[in-house]
C-alpha positions, 0 to 999 in steps of 0.5 A: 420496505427497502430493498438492496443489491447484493453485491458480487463476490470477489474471487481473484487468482494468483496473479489476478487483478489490476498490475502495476508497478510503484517505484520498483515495487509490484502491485496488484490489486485485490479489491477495491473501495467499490468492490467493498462498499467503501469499507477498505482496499487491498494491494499484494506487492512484491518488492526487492531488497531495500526498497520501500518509501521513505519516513511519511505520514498520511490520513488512511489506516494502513495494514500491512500482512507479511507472506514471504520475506522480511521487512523492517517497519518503522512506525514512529521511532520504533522499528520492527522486524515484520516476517512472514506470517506477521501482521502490522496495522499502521493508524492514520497519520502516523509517522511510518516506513518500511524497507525490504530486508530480505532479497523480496518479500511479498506483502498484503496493504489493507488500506482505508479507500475513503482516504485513499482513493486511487493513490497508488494507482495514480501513483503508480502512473507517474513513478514506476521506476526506482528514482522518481520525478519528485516535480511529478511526484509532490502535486499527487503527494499534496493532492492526497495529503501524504507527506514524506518526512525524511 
């Protein structure tokens, strides 16, 4: 017979869970690969009007949920109006970017964690503010296999 281990739930409040700062933008995480056996990851971030990264590629799912504000995600050549209520799934390797159209936006990123890892958190140790250090920036970039196309 085998036996398992029940995990914990995870019950997080506003404003609750790990806090950090991405190129201007505000994370906070929701749950980690740990937290849900390696099945996905999530991030709500709090951004400002025309923030976001540029055209990039790289090997995780991404899922975007819009909670307030506006954001013009580009995926591929196609650029949509996200809005609150709206939902956006991005599949791995494709092409991808979003600015903030509205003066902020709150946001939910579902992510894969197997490809992940702690990206964002690493990266949010080296570029936590609106201009990053590119020399930084690049051997993180490489090491998770993101690429910026623009």
């Amino acid at each position: 017979m085998q036996t398992s281990t029940m995990r914990k739930p995870i019950i997080l409040g506003s404003g609750e869970g790990n806090q950090f700062s991405i190129m201007g933008g505000q994370f906070t995480t929701k749950a980690t690969g740990e937290e849900t056996n390696q099945a996905w990851k999530i991030y709500e971030i709090t951004d400002t009007q025309e923030n976001g990264p540029p055209l990039h590629t790289h090997p995780w799912e991404e899922a975007f949920y819009i909670l307030e504000g506006e954001l013009d995600i580009q995926v591929g050549t196609e650029t949509i109006l996200a809005s609150t209520g709206s939902f956006v799934n991005i599949p791995h390797n494709a092409p991808h970017a979003f600015k903030i159209r509205s003066a902020t936006a709150k946001f939910l990123v579902l992510i894969a964690p197997q490809n992940a890892k702690n990206f964002y958190e690493e990266m949010g140790q080296i570029a936590d503010s609106p201009s990053p250090n590119m020399e930084k920036i690049q051997p993180l970039l490489n090491k998770y296999g993101l690429q910026f196309l623009a």
